[in-house]
Structure formats: C-alpha cells, structure tokens
N, C-alpha and C positions, 0 to 999 in steps of 0.2 A: 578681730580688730586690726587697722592698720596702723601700723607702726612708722612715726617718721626718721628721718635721719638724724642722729645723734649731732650736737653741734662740736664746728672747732673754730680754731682761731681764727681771723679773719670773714667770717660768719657775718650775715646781717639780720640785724632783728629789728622788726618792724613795730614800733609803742603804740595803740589803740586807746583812745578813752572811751568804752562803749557803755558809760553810765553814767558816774559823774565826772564833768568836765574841770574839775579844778584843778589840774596839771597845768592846766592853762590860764590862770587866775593870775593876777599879777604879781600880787604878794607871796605865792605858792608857786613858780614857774623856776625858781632856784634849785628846787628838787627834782626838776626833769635834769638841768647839767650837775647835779652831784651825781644822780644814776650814769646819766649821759657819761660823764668820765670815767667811772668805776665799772662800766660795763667795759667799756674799751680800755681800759689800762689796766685792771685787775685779772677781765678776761678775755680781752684780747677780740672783742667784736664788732662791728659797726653799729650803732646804735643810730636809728632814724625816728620821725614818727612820721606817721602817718597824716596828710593834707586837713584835718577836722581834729588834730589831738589836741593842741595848744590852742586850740579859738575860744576856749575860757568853759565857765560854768552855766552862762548862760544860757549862748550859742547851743553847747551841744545838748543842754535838756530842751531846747526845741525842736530838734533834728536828731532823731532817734535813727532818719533814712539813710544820712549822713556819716552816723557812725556808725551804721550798718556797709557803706558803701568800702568805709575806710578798713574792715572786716572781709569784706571781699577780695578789694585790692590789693589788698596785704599778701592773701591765699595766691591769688593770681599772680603775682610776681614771682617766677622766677628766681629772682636774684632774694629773693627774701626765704632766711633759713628757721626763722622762729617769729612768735607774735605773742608778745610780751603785755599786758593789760596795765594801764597807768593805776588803776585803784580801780574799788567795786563801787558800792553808790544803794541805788535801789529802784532804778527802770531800766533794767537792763533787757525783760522783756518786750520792753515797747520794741525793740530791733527784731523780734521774731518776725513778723510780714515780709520783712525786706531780704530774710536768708536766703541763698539759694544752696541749699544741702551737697547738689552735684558739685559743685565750686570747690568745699571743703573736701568733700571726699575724693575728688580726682589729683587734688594738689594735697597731701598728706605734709604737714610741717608742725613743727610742737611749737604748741599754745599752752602759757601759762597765765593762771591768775588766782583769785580767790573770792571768797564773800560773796556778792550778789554776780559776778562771773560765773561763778554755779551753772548761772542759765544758759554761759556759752560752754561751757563745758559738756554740760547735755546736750546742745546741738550737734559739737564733737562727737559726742556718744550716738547721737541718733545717725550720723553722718558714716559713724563707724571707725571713726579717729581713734587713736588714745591721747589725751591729752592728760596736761600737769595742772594740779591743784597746788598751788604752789607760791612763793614771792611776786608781788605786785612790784610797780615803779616807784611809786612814791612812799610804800611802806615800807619795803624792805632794801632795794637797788640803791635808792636816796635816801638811806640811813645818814642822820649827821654823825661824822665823825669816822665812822667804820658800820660797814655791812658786819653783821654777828657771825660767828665764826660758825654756828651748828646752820645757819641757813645759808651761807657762803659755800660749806663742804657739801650739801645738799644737793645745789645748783649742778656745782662739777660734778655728781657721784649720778646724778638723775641723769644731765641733759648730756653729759660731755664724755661719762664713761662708758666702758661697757661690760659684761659679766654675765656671769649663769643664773647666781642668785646673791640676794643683796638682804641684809638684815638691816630695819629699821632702828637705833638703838634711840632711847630715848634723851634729853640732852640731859646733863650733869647739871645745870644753873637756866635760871630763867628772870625776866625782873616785872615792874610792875607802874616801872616808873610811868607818868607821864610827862614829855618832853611835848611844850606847844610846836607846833611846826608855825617859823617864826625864822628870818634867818637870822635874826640876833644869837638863836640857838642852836645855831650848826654847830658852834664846839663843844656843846655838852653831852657827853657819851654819857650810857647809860650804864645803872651801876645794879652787876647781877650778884645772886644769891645763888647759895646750894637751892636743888630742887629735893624735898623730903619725901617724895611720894615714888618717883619713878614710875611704869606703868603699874596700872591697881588693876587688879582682875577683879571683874563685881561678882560674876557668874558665869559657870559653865566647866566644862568637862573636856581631854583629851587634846587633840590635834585637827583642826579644820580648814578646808581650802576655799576659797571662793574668788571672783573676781571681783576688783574693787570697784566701789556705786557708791556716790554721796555730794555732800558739799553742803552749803549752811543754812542750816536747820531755821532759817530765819526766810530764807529764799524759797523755801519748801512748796509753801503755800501758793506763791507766785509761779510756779512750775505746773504744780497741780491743778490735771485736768486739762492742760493745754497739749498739743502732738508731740513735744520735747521730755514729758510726764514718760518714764519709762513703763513698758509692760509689765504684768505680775511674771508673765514670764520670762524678762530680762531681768528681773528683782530678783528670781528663784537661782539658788545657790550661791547670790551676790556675798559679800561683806561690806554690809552696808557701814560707811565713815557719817559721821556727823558731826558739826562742830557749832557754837554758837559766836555770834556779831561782836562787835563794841558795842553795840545797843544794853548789851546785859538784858535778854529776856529773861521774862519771873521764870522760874520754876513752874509756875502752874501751864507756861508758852510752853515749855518742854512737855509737861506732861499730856497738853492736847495734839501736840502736832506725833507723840509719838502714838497718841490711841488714836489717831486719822493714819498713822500707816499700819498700827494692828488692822485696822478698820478694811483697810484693803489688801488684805491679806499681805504682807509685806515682812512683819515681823516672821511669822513664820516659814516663809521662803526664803531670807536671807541662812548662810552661815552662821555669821560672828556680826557683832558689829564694833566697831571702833572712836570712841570718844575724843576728843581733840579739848584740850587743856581751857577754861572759861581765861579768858581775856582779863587778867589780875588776880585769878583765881574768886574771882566773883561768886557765889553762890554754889562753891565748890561741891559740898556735902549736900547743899539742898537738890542739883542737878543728878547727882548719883541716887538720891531717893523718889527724883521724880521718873528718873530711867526706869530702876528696880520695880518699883511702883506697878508701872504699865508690865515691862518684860514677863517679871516673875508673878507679882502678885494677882493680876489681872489675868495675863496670858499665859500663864502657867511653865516657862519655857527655862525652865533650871538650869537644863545642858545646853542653855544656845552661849557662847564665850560672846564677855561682855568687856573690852577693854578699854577704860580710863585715863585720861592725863595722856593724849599723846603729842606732838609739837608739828600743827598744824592746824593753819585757820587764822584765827586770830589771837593765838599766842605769842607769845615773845621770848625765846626763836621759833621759830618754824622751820621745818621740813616741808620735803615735796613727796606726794601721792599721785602714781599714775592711773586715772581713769581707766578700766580694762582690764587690768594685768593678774592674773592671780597671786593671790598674798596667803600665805601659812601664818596661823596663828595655834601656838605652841602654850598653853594653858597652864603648864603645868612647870616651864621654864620662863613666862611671860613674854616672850618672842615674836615679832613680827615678820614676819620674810619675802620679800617681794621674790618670785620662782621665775620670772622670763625680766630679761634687760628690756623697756620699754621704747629703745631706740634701736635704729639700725646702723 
C-alpha cells in the first residue's frame, strides 16, 4: 500500500461533496466556515473546496460526473496535501464511471471521510492508497461549539504524527445527544457521559494480526459485486472493521449482510473483526446477538476475536482507521494496535 505524506501546518486541503450535496444548501453552508476556520486556526491548514462542493443538494445529486471530476482535481493538484469529504449521503457509487484509478494512485495524498465514502475508500484501496476512515466536514470539523477532544487528538495522532506503533484506546465518554444542525444551534455543546462498556470482546482467542478492510455495513451492498468489491483474496488475513449509519439498521440488516459475507467466504478469511459503537447506542445488545448469531452460531468460528463498542463511524466521538495498515488485536488485554505509521 502506498502511503501518503503525513500532513503539517500550512497544508492544504481540498473539501469534496461526492454524495450528498448539502454543504452547500443555504441553511447548512454555516458549517462549511465553522470547519473552514477550525481547520486553519486549530490546525493550522488551508482549507478550500473544491469548484462543485458548495453548488447545494441539488446540483450535485445530478452530477455524480461532476463530483467525480472535483475528486480527480483535487488528486491532480499538486499544491493539495489532503481531501477531506464534506459528509456521506448514499450515491456515492454513481461516481464510479468517471474514476480514473491511475490519477489516485500516481498522486498518493490522504483522503478522509466516512459512512457511504466507504466507496471512495475502496477505490483508494483498489488504487493501492491507504486512506483514513475517519472525521467528515460537517460532522465532525463543523462541530457547533468545539470539535470533541477524542476525534480532535485522532486527527493530530493519525494524519500529522508519526511513530512505530500506535494503540487505539477507546474514549472514556461518549454522548447521544441530538443537536438540529440549525445555526440558531451553534452554541449548544454537547453534553457527554462516562462510557460503561469500553471495548467488549464478544469472541475469540489470543493475539492477531491483520490489515485493516471495512467501512459501513450499510454501504456494503452497494459495493458488492461491482470492480471496487474486494477479492477473497484481498479479504484473506484482513481485520475486517464494520460500523453501522444513523439510519439505525434492524438487527435482522445486520444479520443478513453478515451471512452474505459468510456467504463469500469472507468471515473465515478475515482475522478479527472490529465493531464501531451503534450511533446512540441503538440496538446495542440486539447488534452483538445478531453478530454472534452468524459468527459463532452459524459459522462455528469461536477463535476468530470479535471486538465491540469501538469509536468510529458514526459514533460520537470518533476515531480514525487507516485503510491498509496492519493492526494487533490483543484478546486477552482488549487492545487495538495499529504496527506501521500510515503516513510518511
């Protein structure tokens, strides 16, 4: 996998809408300059967007070519050190046609985003990128009030530092609130709790290594079966990550989408897999039964480490996971460990 340049100050980063367009809506267009400033004044970066980001909600779900193009350009410049996703959406594959795979992979720069991004992330992967799973613009950059302090230290610790190896800790609080995005509501910070759970180990044995594969268990489907769908043999020794939407799929979503990747052989080529926290902790215990369910009871797989509650996706805070990287999961200390710095 190719690794990009770790960012520093005076950095520029290029904002992409390549799903949905409401970064550029008019009653929502407040939370591109909250990000806008807190990128440059917290961390010290140039923050642009790209010629199709702000043309609204409309616009850009008719020009899927469009924000495909604003994806290219982004890569193609130069002067741009990262490319940051304003939010997910849910057509994000409509921009597959218009990829050109050589573009990403000869201009190597970290791409972060999440949720239905998924599908630029696999392109990354199929390109041979490592890219970040990680804080969007409007969800997390244009926080009212204050960016959260566990996905703030994330940013720095993923994109900006560097090291040998890096342990994942899980946060200490998390909340559940909803805050309308509204700008009446920009002053209302959000009000967090102890978190009771920390990571839950469901199953599994020992010490495992693998490289990290995943993104939202919601996007799946849309993935599957198209060129960006990884191989069984890109899957074999993975640690596959999975996380679910704000949508709140049932439990029974979880339970088919994970016997469609028993189904192709998947579950038992991965290492570990890694769970990401449900979005309010929504159907917490029924998601862990629908996991186990398939894993163990179906697929028989006792020793494969199965770990829960992690802070990424669409949790509140979140973390960042590097596409690529191999990660140590420690079963018996609950431990996540990323082993290679995922920039250069």
């Amino acid at each position: 996998m190719i690794k990009p340049k770790r960012l520093r100050r005076g950095d520029k980063v290029a904002v992409v809408s390549l799903s949905w367009g409401g970064l550029g809506d008019s009653n929502l267009i407040h939370k591109w300059w909250i990000a806008k400033e807190r990128l440059e004044q917290e961390f010290g970066l140039e923050a642009v967007c790209m010629p199709h980001a702000l043309k609204g909600s409309g616009f850009v779900a008719e020009h899927p070519e469009r924000r495909a193009k604003d994806l290219m350009d982004a890569f193609s410049d130069p002067s741009v050190s990262a490319v940051f996703c304003a939010i997910g959406g849910d057509d994000t594959i409509r921009t597959l046609p218009y990829i050109d795979f050589e573009v990403l992979r000869n201009n190597p720069k970290i791409f972060m985003g999440f949720s239905d991004s998924t599908i630029n992330h696999l392109m990354m992967y199929k390109a041979g990128l490592v890219s970040f799973y990680g804080p969007s613009v409007m969800c997390d950059f244009g926080e009212y009030v204050e960016m959260l302090a566990y996905t703030k230290k994330a940013v720095w610790d993923l994109l900006f530092s560097g090291w040998d190896t890096y342990r994942i800790l899980p946060s200490g609080e998390w909340t559940d609130d909803y805050i309308a995005w509204q700008e009446s509501n920009r002053h209302i910070p959000y009000t967090m709790k102890p978190d009771a759970h920390g990571y839950e180990v469901l199953g599994g044995q020992g010490i495992v290594r693998g490289h990290l594969l995943g993104g939202c268990l919601d996007v799946f489907m849309m993935a599957n079966g198209t060129s960006l769908w990884p191989t069984l043999a890109e899957w074999r020794d993975a640690v596959l990550f999975v996380e679910t939407s704000e949508e709140k799929p049932s439990p029974e979503f979880v339970t088919w989408t994970f016997r469609n990747l028993a189904a192709q052989g998947i579950l038992k080529a991965v290492r570990g897999i890694l769970v990401g926290k449900p979005q309010g902790e929504q159907y917490y215990e029924e998601y862990k039964a629908a996991i186990l369910q398939v894993v163990v009871n179906e697929e028989g797989l006792r020793d494969l480490p199965v770990f829960y509650n992690l802070n990424f996706g669409h949790a509140k805070p979140i973390g960042v996971l590097p596409y690529g990287i191999p990660v140590e999961l420690n079963v018996r200390e609950k431990t996540v460990t990323l082993l290679e710095c995922p920039t250069v």
